[in-house]
C-alpha positions as CSV (number, residue, x, y, z in Angstrom):
1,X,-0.9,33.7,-0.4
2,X,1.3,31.8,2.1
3,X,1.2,28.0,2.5
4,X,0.7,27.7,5.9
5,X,3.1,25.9,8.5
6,X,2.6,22.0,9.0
7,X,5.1,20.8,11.9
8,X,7.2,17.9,11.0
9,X,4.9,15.7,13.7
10,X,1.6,16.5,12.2
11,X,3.4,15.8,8.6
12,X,4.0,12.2,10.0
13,X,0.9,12.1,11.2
14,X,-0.4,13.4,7.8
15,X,1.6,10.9,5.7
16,X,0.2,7.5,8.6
17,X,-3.5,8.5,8.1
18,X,-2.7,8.8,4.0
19,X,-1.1,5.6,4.1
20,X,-4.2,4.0,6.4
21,X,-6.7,5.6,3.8
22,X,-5.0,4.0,0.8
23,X,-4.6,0.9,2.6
24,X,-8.2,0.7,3.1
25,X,-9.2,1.7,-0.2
26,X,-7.1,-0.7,-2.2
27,X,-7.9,-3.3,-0.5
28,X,-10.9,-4.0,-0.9
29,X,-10.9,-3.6,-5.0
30,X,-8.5,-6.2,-5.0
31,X,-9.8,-9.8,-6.0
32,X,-8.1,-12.5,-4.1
33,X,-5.0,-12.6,-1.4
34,X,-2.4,-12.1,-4.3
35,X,-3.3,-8.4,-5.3
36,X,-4.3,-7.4,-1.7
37,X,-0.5,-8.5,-0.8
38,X,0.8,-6.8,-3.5
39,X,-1.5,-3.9,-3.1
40,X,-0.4,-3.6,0.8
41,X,3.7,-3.2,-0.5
42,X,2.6,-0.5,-2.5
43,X,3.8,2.4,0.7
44,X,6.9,0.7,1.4
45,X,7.6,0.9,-2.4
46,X,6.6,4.2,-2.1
47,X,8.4,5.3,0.6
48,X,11.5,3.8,-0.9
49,X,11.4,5.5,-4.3
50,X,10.7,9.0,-2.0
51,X,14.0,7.8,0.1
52,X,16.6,7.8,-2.6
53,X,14.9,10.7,-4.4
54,X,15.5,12.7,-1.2
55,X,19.0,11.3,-0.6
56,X,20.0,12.1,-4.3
57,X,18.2,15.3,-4.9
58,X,18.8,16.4,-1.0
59,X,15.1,17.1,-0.5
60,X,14.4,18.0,3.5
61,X,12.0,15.4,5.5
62,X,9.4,18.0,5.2
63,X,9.0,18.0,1.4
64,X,9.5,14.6,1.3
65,X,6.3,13.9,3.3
66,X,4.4,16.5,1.8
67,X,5.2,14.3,-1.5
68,X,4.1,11.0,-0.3
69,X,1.4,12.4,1.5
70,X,0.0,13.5,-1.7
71,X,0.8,10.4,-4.0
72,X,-0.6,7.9,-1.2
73,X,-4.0,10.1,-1.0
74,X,-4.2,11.1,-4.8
75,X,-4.7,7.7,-5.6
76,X,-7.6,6.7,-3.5
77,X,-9.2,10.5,-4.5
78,X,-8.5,10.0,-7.4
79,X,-10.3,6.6,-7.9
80,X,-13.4,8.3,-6.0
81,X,-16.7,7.0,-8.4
82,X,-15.0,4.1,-10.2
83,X,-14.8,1.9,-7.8
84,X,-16.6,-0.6,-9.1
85,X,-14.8,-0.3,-12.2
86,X,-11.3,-0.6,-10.6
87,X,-12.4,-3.8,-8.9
88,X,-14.5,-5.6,-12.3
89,X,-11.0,-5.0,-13.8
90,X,-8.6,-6.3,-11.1
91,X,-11.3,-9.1,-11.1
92,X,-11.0,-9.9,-14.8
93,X,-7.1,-9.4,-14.7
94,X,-7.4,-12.2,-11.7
95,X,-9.2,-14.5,-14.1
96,X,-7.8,-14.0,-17.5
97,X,-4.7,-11.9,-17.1
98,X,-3.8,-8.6,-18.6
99,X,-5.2,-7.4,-21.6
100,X,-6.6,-5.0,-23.4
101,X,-10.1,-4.8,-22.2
102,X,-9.1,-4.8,-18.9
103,X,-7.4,-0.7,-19.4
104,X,-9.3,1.7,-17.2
105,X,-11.6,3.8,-18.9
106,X,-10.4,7.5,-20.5
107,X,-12.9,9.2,-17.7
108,X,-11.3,7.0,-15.2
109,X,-7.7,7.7,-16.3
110,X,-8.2,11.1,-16.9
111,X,-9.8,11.6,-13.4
112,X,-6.8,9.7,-11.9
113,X,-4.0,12.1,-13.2
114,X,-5.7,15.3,-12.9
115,X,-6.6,14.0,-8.9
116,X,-2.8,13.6,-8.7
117,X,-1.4,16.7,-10.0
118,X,-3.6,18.1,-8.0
119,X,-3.0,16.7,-5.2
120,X,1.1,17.2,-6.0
121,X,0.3,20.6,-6.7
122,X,-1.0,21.5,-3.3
123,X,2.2,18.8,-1.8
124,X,4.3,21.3,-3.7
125,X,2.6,24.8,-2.1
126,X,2.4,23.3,1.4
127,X,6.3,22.1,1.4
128,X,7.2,25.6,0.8
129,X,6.2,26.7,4.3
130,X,8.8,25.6,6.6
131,X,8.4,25.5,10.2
């Protein structure tokens, strides 16, 4: 089955709306002013790690936003049902630092990665169709 064929407009689009929909699910887990801020840098970062990988491994645009895309809704998707878990333990970390306790849960975790090789998974197929 071909992928089908995503224009390089509708993949910016793709990656602002993923970027918007992480931004507004992190936020609000996150405890106090510190973590929100830190939370927010989180795309650039993002976008900078998926800038050098393309420049060294001379990805096209296309892949590259396929790829971000993915990772900056795979998060959020894959946080789906634990919110309030996510937030007791940014909450706690706020308070008492990191520790032990404060470790996601195995369903949690598990949920997490699987959501995000999905997700990279279908980032991969849909790069493969070039406009």
């Amino acid at each position: 089955m071909e992928p089908p064929v995503i224009s390089m407009p509708m993949w910016w689009i793709i990656a602002v709306i993923s970027v918007i929909v992480f931004l507004v699910f992190s936020i609000t887990l996150m405890p106090n002013r510190r973590y929100k801020i830190q939370v927010s840098s989180s795309p650039v970062a993002g976008a900078s790690v998926a800038l050098v990988a393309g420049i060294v491994k001379h990805m096209d645009t296309h892949t590259l936003l396929a790829l971000y895309s993915s990772a900056m809704l795979g998060i959020p998707l894959g946080m789906l049902g634990n919110r309030r878990e996510v937030r007791e333990k940014a909450q706690d970390i706020a308070i008492h630092g990191d520790r032990p306790e404060n470790k996601l849960s195995r369903r949690a975790l598990v949920q997490l990665l699987a959501t995000l090789a999905a997700t990279g998974a279908l980032a991969a197929w849909l790069s493969t169709a070039k406009p």
